[in-house]
MIGU-241584 format. One line per 10 residues: number of its first residue (from 1); their letters; for each residue z, x, y of C-alpha. Coordinates in nm, 3 decimals, always signed. Layout:
! residues N
NUM	a	Z X Y  ... .
END
This chain:
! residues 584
1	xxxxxxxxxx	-4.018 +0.102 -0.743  -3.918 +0.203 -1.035  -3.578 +0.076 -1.050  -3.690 -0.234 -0.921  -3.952 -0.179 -1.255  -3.639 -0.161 -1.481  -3.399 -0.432 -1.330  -3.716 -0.690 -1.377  -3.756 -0.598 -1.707  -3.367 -0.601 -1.794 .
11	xxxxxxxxxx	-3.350 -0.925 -1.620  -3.648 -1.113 -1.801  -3.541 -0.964 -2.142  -3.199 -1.103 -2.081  -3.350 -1.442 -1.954  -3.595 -1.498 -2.238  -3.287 -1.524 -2.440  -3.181 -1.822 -2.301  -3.510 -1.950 -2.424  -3.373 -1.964 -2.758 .
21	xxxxxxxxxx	-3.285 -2.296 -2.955  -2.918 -2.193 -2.913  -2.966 -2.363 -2.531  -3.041 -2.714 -2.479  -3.358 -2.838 -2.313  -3.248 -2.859 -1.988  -3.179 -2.515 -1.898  -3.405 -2.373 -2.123  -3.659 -2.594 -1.909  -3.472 -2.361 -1.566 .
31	xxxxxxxxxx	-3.514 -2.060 -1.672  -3.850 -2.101 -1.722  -3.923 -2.211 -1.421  -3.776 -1.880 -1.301  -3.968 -1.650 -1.485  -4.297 -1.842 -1.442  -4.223 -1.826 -1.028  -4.397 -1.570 -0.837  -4.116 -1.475 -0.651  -3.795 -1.293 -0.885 .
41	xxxxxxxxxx	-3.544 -1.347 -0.606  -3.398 -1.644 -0.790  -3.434 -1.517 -1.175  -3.284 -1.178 -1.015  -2.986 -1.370 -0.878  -2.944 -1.575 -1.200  -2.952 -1.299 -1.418  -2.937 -0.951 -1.248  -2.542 -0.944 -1.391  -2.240 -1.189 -1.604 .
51	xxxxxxxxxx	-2.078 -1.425 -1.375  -1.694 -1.185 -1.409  -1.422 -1.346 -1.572  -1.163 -1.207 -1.305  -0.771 -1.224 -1.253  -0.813 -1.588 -1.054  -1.053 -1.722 -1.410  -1.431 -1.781 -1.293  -1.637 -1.872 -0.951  -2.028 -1.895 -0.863 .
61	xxxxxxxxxx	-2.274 -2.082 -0.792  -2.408 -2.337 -1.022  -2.713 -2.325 -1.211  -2.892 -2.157 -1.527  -2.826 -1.768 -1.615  -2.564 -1.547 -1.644  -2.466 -1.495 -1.296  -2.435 -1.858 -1.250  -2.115 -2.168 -1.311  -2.273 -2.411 -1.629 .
71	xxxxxxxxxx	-2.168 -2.480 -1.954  -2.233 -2.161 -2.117  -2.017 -1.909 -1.900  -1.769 -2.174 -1.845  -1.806 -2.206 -2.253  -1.713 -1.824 -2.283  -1.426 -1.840 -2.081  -1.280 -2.094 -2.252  -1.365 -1.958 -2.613  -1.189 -1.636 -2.520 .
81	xxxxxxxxxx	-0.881 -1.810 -2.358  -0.852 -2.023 -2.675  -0.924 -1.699 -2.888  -0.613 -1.512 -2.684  -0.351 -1.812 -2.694  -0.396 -1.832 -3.026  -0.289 -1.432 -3.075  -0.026 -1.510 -2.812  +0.112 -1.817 -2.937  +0.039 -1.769 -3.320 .
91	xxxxxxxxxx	+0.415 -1.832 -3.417  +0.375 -2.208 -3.254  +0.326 -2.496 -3.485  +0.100 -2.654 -3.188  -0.029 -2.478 -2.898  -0.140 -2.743 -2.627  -0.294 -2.720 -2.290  -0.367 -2.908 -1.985  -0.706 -2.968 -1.793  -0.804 -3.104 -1.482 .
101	xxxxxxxxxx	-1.120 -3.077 -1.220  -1.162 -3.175 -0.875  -1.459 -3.358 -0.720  -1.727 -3.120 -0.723  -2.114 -3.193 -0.872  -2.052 -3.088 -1.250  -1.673 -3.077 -1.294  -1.629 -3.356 -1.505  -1.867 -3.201 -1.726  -1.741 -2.878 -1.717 .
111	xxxxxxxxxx	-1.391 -3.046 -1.737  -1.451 -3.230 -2.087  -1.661 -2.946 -2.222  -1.345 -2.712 -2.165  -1.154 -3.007 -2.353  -1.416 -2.988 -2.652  -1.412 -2.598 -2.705  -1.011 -2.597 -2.652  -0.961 -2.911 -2.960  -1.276 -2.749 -3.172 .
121	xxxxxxxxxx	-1.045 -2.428 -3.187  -0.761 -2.640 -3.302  -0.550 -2.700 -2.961  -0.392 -2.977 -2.830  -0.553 -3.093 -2.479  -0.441 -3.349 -2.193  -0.747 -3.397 -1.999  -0.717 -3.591 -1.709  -0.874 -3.914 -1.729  -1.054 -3.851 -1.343 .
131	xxxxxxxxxx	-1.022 -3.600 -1.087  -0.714 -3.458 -0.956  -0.550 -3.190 -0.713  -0.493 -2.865 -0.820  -0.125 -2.884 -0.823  -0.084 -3.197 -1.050  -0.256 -2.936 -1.289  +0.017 -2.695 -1.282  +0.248 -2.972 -1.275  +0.106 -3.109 -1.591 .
141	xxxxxxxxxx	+0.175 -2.801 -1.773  +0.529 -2.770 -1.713  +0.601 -3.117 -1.747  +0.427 -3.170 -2.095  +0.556 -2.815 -2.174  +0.170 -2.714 -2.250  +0.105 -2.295 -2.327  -0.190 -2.273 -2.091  -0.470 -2.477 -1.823  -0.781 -2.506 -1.659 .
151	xxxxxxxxxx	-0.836 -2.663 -1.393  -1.245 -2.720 -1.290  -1.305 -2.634 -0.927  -1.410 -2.378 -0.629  -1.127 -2.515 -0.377  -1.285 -2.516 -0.030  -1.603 -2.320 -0.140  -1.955 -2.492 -0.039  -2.115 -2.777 -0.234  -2.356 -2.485 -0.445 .
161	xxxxxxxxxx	-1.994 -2.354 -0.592  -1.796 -2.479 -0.858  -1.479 -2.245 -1.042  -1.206 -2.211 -1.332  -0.873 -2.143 -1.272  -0.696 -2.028 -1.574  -0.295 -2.107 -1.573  -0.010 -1.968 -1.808  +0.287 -2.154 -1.917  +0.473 -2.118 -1.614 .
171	xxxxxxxxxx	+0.232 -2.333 -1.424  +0.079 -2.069 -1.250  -0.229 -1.888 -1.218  -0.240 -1.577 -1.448  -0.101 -1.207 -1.422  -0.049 -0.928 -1.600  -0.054 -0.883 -1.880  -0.245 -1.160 -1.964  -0.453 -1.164 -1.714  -0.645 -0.837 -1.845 .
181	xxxxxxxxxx	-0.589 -0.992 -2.186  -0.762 -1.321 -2.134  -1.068 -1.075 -1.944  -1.069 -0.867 -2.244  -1.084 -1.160 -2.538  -1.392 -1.314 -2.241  -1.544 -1.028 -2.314  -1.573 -0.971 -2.679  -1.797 -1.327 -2.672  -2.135 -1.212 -2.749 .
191	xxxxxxxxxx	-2.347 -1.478 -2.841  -2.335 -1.844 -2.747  -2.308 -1.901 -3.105  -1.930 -1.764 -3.076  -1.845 -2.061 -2.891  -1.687 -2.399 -3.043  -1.830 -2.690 -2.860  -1.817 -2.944 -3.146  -1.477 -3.101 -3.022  -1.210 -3.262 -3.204 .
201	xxxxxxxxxx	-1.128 -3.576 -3.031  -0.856 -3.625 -3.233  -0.716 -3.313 -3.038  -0.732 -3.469 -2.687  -0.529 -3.685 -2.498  -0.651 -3.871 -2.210  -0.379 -3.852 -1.954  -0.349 -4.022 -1.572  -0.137 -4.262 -1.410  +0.174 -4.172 -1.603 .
211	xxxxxxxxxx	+0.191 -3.852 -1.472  +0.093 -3.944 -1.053  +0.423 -4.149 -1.096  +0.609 -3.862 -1.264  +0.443 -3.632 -1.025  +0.463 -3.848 -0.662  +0.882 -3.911 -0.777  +0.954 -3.538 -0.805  +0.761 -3.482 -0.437  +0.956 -3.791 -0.316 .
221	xxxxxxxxxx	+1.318 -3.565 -0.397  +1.197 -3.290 -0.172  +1.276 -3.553 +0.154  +1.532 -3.453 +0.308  +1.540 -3.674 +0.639  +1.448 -4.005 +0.534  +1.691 -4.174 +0.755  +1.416 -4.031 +1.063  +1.127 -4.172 +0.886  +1.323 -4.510 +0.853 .
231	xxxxxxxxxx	+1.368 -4.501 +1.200  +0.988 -4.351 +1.256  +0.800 -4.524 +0.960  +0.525 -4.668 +1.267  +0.410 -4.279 +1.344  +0.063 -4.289 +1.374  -0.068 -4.017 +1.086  -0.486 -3.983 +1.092  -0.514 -3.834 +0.736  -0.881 -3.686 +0.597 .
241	xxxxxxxxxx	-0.907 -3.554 +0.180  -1.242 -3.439 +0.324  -1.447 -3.600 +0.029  -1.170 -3.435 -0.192  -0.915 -3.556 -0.439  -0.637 -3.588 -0.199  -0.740 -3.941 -0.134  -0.583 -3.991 -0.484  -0.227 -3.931 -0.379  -0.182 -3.795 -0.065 .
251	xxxxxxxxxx	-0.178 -4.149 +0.138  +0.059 -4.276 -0.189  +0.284 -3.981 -0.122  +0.292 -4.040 +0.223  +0.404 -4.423 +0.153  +0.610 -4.331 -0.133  +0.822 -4.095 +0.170  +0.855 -4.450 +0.398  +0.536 -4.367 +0.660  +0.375 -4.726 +0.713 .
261	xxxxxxxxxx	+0.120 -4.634 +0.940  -0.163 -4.412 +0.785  -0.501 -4.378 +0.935  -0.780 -4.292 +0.756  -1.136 -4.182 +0.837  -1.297 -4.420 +0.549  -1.654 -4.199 +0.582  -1.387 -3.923 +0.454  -1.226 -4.099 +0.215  -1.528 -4.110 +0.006 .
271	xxxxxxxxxx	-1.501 -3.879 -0.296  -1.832 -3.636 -0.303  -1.899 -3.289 -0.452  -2.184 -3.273 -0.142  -1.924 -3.288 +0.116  -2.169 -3.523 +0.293  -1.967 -3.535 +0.627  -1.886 -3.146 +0.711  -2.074 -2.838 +0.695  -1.804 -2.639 +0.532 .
281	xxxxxxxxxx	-1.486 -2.886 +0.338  -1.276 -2.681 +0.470  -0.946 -2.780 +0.724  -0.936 -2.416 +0.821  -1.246 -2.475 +1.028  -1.250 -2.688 +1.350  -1.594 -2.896 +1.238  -1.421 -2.980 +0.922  -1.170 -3.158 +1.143  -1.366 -3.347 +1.421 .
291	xxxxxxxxxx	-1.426 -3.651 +1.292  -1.046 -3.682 +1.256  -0.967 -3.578 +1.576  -1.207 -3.842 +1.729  -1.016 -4.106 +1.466  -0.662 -3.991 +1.630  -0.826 -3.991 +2.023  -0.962 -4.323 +1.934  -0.620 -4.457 +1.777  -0.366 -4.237 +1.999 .
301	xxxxxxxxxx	-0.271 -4.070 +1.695  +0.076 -3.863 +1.620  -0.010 -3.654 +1.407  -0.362 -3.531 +1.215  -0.340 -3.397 +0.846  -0.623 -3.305 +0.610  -0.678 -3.148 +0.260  -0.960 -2.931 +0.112  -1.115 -3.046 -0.163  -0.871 -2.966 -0.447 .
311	xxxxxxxxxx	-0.608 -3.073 -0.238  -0.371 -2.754 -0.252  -0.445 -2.626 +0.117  -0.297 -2.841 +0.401  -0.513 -2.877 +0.821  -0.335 -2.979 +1.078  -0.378 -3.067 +1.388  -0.109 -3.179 +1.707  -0.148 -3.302 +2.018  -0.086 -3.081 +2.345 .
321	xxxxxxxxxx	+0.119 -3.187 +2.675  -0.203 -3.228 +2.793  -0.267 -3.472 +2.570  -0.553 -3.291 +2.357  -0.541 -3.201 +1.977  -0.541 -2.857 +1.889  -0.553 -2.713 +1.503  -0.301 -2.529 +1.427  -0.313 -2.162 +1.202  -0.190 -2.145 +0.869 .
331	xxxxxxxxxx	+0.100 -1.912 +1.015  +0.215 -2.191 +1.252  +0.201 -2.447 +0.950  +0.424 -2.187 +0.703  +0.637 -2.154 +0.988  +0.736 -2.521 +1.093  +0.776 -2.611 +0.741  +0.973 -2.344 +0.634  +1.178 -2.406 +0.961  +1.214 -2.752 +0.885 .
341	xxxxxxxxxx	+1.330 -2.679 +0.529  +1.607 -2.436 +0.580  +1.753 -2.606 +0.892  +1.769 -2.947 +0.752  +1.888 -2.799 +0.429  +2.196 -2.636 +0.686  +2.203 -2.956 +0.821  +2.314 -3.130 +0.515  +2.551 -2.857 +0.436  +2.344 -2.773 +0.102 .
351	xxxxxxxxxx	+2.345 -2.369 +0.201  +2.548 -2.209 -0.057  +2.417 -1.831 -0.010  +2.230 -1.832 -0.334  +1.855 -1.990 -0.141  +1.577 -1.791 -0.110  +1.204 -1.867 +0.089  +0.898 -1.656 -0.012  +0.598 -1.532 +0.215  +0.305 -1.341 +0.107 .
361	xxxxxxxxxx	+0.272 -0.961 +0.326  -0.011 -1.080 +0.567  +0.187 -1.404 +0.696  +0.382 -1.398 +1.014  +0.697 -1.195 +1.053  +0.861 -1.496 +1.258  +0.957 -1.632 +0.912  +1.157 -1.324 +0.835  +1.297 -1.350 +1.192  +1.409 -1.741 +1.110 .
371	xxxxxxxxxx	+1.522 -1.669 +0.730  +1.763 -1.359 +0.891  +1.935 -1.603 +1.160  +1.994 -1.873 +0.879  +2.129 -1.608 +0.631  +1.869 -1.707 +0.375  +1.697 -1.396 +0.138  +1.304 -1.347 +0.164  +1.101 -1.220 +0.012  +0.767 -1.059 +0.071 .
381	xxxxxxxxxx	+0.475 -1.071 -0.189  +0.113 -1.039 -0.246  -0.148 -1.271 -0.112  -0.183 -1.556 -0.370  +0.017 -1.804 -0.494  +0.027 -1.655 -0.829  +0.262 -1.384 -0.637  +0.465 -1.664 -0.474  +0.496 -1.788 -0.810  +0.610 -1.475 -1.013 .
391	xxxxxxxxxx	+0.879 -1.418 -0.708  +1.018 -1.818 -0.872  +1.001 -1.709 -1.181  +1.219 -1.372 -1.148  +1.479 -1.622 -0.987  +1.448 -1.874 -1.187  +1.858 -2.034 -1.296  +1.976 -1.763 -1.074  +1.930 -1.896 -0.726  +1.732 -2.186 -0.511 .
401	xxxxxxxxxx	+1.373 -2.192 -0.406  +1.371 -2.330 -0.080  +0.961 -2.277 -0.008  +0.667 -2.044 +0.032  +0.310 -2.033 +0.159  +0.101 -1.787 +0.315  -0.192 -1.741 +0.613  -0.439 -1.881 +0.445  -0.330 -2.302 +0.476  -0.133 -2.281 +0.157 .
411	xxxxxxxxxx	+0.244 -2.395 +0.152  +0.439 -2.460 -0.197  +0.764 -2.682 -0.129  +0.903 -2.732 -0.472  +0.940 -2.508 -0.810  +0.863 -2.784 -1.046  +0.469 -2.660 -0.961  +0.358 -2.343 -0.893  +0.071 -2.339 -0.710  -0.025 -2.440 -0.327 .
421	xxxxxxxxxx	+0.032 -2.827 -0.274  -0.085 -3.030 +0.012  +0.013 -3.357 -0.191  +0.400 -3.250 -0.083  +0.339 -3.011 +0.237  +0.190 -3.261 +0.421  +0.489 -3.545 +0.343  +0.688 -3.285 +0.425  +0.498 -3.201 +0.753  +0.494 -3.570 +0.839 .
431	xxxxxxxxxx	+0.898 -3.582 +0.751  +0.949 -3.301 +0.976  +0.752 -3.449 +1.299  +0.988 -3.753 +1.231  +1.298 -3.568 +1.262  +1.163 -3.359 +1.579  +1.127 -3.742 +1.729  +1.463 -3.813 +1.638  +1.564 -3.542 +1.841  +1.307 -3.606 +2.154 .
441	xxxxxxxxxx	+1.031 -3.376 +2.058  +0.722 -3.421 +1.973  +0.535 -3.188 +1.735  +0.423 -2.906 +1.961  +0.760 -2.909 +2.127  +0.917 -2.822 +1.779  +0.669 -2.538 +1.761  +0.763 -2.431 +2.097  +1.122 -2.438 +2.012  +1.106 -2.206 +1.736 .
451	xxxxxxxxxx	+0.954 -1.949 +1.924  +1.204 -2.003 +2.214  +1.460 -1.933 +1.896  +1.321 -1.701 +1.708  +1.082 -1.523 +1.910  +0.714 -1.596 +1.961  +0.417 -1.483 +1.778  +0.047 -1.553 +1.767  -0.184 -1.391 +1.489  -0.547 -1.385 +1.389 .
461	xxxxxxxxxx	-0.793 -1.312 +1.145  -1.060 -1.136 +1.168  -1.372 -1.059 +0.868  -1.587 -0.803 +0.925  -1.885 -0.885 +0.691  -2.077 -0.631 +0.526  -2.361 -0.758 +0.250  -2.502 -0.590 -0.066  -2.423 -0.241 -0.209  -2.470 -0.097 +0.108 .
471	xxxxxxxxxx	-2.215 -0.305 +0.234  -1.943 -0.266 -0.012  -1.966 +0.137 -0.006  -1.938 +0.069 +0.375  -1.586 -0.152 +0.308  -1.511 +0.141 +0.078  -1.559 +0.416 +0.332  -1.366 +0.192 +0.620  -1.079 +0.175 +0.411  -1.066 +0.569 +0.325 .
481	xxxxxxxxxx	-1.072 +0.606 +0.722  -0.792 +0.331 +0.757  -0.601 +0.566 +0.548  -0.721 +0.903 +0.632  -0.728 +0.830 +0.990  -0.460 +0.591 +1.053  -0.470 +0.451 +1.442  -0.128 +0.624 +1.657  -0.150 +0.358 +1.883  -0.256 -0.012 +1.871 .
491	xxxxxxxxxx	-0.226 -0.174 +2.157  -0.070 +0.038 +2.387  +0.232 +0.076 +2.160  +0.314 +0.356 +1.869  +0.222 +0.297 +1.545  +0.590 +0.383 +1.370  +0.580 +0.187 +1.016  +0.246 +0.245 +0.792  +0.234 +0.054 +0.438  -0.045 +0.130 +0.142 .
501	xxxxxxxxxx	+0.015 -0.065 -0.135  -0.259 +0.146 -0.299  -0.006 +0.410 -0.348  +0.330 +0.225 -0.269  +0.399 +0.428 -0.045  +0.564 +0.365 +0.309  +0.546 +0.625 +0.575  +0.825 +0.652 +0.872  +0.557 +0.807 +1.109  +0.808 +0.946 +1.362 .
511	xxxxxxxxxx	+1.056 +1.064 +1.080  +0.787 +1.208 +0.854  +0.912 +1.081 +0.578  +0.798 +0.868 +0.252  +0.952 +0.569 +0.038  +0.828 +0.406 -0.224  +0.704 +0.028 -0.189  +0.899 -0.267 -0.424  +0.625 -0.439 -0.547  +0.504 -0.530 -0.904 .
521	xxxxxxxxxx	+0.162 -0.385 -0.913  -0.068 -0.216 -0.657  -0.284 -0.328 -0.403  -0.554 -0.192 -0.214  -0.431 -0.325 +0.127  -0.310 -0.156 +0.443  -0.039 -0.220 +0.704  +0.064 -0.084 +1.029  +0.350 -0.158 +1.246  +0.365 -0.078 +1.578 .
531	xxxxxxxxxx	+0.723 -0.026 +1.753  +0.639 -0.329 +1.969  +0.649 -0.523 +1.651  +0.254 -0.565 +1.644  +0.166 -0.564 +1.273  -0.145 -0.479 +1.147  -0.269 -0.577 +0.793  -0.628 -0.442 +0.633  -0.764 -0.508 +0.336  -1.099 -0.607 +0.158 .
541	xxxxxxxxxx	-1.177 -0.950 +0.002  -1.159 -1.025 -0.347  -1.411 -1.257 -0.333  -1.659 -1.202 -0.042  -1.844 -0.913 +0.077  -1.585 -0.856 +0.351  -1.290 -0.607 +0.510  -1.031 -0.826 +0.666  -0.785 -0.742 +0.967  -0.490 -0.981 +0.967 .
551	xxxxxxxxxx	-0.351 -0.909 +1.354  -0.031 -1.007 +1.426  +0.137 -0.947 +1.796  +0.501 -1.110 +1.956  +0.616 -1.153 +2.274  +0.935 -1.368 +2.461  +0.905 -1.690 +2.529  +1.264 -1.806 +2.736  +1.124 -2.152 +2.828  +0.853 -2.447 +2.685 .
561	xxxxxxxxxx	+0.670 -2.359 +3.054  +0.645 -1.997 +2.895  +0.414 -2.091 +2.634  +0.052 -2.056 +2.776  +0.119 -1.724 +2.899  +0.271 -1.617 +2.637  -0.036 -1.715 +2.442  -0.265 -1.554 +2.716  -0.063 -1.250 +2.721  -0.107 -1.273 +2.335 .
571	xxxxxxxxxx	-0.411 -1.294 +2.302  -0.527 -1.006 +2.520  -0.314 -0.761 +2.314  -0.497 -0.878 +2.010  -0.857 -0.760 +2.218  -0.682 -0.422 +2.272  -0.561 -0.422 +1.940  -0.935 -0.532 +1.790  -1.076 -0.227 +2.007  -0.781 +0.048 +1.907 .
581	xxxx	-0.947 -0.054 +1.544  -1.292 -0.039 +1.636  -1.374 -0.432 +1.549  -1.368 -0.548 +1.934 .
END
């Protein structure tokens, strides 16, 4: 009780602060409502700790307090980027930056109150005259050769969220060392009084259509087939921004490539931050995706696409010899597009040797399987596009990007941005179900034929959810065992490779011996390989009180006819494999 004594008082004292004339009326008006309601739980929620400015910028819930997305935390973290550019970029006449927000309840506000505190300090801002995706952000930045960027929003988080993505020069979201840099200048704002809201609008640019046409012409060079889509230009594409800003450019992209035949769900294409339609706006569920599905049953559709709402993660769905529509993972996605890439790119006679593709150390191995037979380099990096990004940058005038994603929906085509981008994976994605046509397939017979190539593989995710303090010393105390403990056998087959990027180190079980990892920081994440080739990747979540198990498990596949057992078999490894780890 008397903790619970102490935490109430810490958390009113703190509160009552934001009494003071330093807020304006309407949240001083919220948090007193809090403190005058009997029950805490809210005031404790609000206030019980600072909303962290972490490596990926900010992300909450919105509302009054501390703990919570408004103007005042977002006005920190902006005051102590500004504060840290300025140190980092003191020798430049003018240090500029972009900013951008999605769709979400309060990002225009948070958007133009970022734009204020950047011009009041003296910077140079291009805010975007209306919403945007995410990777016309990072675009921006590069293009107009800004220093830094923010971009407003909580990607495919529920309506309550909102975010702040911090970006460096490059385009792409921050590392070290300015990540810990930026955290540490976030810190050293004390009062709300250190903040510069008065803005300068002198300082700011208003920037928009300009830049979709610089932006849509630079996707438009990725095509590589557009000779199929000539011949194709009728497919039938259902395509959903689920209330998000893809409905901006995505359908003009998708023109722009030579598609003439784009079907949208209109309730969809309605831009809201309350995601009025779904339950979560997000195309890695199934629900997100229904009312699309029943658009494509209703229109005998090719092809299904969707966006979340910041438009950088890419859904999609095909249709089945049976003639049903089944989502496909984020593996399958990576892996047809990066297929399509480097074969057309072979195709055209454009390999020289000197391309490269990039995956992140949870995504399928397939990809390394398919990069090996086409002679092209990959390489493996942390989950995050930030990662992906850093891997473009070390190569950067030395050899040729050909394309990178990861798991988790997220599939970067191009290096003139450097974060995810569904504006160009899904024209690319539609280009490449063109060209299987041209060649007599349809979309899940080009899936079917890379794993008759290159092997076949089926993976999935699993999040073991664990709430509270309890629950993150029980995510602690799994991992320990992961390591301590480490499984011999998963699935029937010996566990021969183990990776800890905790340590870096990588253990050859049967040899007994230990190498050092190549990567650029560490990790706390887990693999296991099995001499089957089942891999097994643990880790917890940066974000969510969670421990995920990535599970990944191949198999042959000789002919198309092969593929439901092969997904059968598949999947029944995966059950032994969930029970070896004691998650079944």
């Amino acid at each position: 009780m008397e903790t619970n004594n102490e935490l109430m008082k810490t958390v009113t004292e703190k509160a009552n602060l934001w009494l003071s004339d330093a807020y304006d009326e309407e949240t001083r008006t919220e948090v007193k409502r809090m403190l005058e309601n009997p029950d805490p739980t809210e005031l404790i929620d609000s206030f019980y700790k600072d909303l962290e400015f972490g490596t990926g910028g900010l992300r909450g819930i919105m509302g009054a307090g501390s703990n919570r997305m408004n103007i005042y935390t977002v006005g920190a973290a902006t005051q102590g980027l500004a504060n840290y550019l300025k140190e980092a970029f003191a020798d430049l006449p003018e240090i500029s930056v972009a900013v951008g927000h999605d769709v979400r309840n309060n990002s225009r506000k948070f958007a133009e109150i970022v734009a204020d505190i950047f011009s009041a300090n003296g910077i140079k801002v291009y805010l975007f005259d209306d919403f945007r995706p995410t990777p016309e952000l990072s675009f921006a930045i590069r293009h107009l050769g800004c220093q830094s960027g923010v971009n407003i929003t909580a990607s495919h988080n529920p309506k309550e969220y909102n975010g702040y993505k911090a970006y460096w020069a490059d385009g792409a979201q921050i590392i070290a060392p300015h990540d810990v840099n930026i955290i540490d200048h976030v810190n050293r704002i004390n009062s709300v009084n250190d903040i510069k809201f008065k803005g300068n609008p002198d300082k700011i640019q208003i920037i928009g259509e300009e830049l979709d046409k610089e932006f849509l012409a630079a996707i438009k060079g990725l095509s590589l087939s557009p000779d199929a889509i000539q011949r194709h230009k009728d497919l039938k594409i259902v395509y959903t921004p689920i209330h998000g800003t893809g409905v901006k450019l995505i359908p003009d992209s998708l023109r722009n490539f030579g598609f003439e035949n784009i079907i949208h769900v209109p309730e969809q294409d309605i831009t809201s931050g309350n995601f009025p339609t779904v339950e979560s706006p997000n195309p890695e569920v199934p629900s997100a995706m229904a009312m699309a599905i029943a658009k494509a049953k209703e229109t005998q559709a090719d092809l299904i696409m969707a966006s979340d709402p910041d438009a950088d993660r890419i859904g999609c769905v095909l249709r089945d010899a049976k003639g049903e529509y089944v989502l496909i993972n984020g593996n399958q996605i990576v892996m047809i597009l990066l297929n399509y890439i480097m074969t057309r790119n072979a195709e055209l006679g454009r390999l020289t040797g000197n391309e490269y593709i990039v995956k992140t150390i949870v995504t399928t191995e397939t990809i390394k399987s398919i990069a090996d037979k086409n002679n092209i380099r990959m390489f493996d990096c942390y989950t995050g596009f930030k990662w992906i990004a850093a891997v473009i940058r070390d190569h950067e005038g030395t050899a040729r990007y050909l394309g990178g994603g990861e798991e988790s929906y997220g599939f970067l085509a191009e290096d003139f941005c450097r974060d995810k981008d569904a504006v160009s994976a899904i024209s690319l994605m539609a280009e490449a179900a063109a060209w299987a046509k041209d060649k007599g397939m349809d979309f899940l017979q080009m899936l079917q034929d890379i794993y008759i190539k290159y092997g076949f593989s089926h993976e999935e995710g699993i999040s073991v959810v664990r709430k509270g303090k309890q629950g993150a010393e029980e995510i602690q105390a799994m991992m320990k065992q992961f390591r301590e403990n480490p499984p011999r056998q998963l699935g029937g087959s010996d566990v021969v490779t183990i990776k800890d990027y905790d340590t870096l180190n990588l253990t050859d079980v049967k040899a007994g011996t230990v190498t050092k990892l190549d990567m650029p920081t560490t990790s706390n994440v887990l693999q296991y390989f099995t001499a089957d080739g089942t891999k097994v990747s643990v880790r917890p979540s940066g974000t969510e009180p969670k421990i995920k198990f990535y599970i990944e498990v191949h198999g042959t596949m000789a002919t198309a006819a092969d593929y439901d057992k092969a997904n059968t078999d598949a999947l029944a490894k995966i059950e032994a494999v969930k029970k070896d780890l004691g998650i079944a």
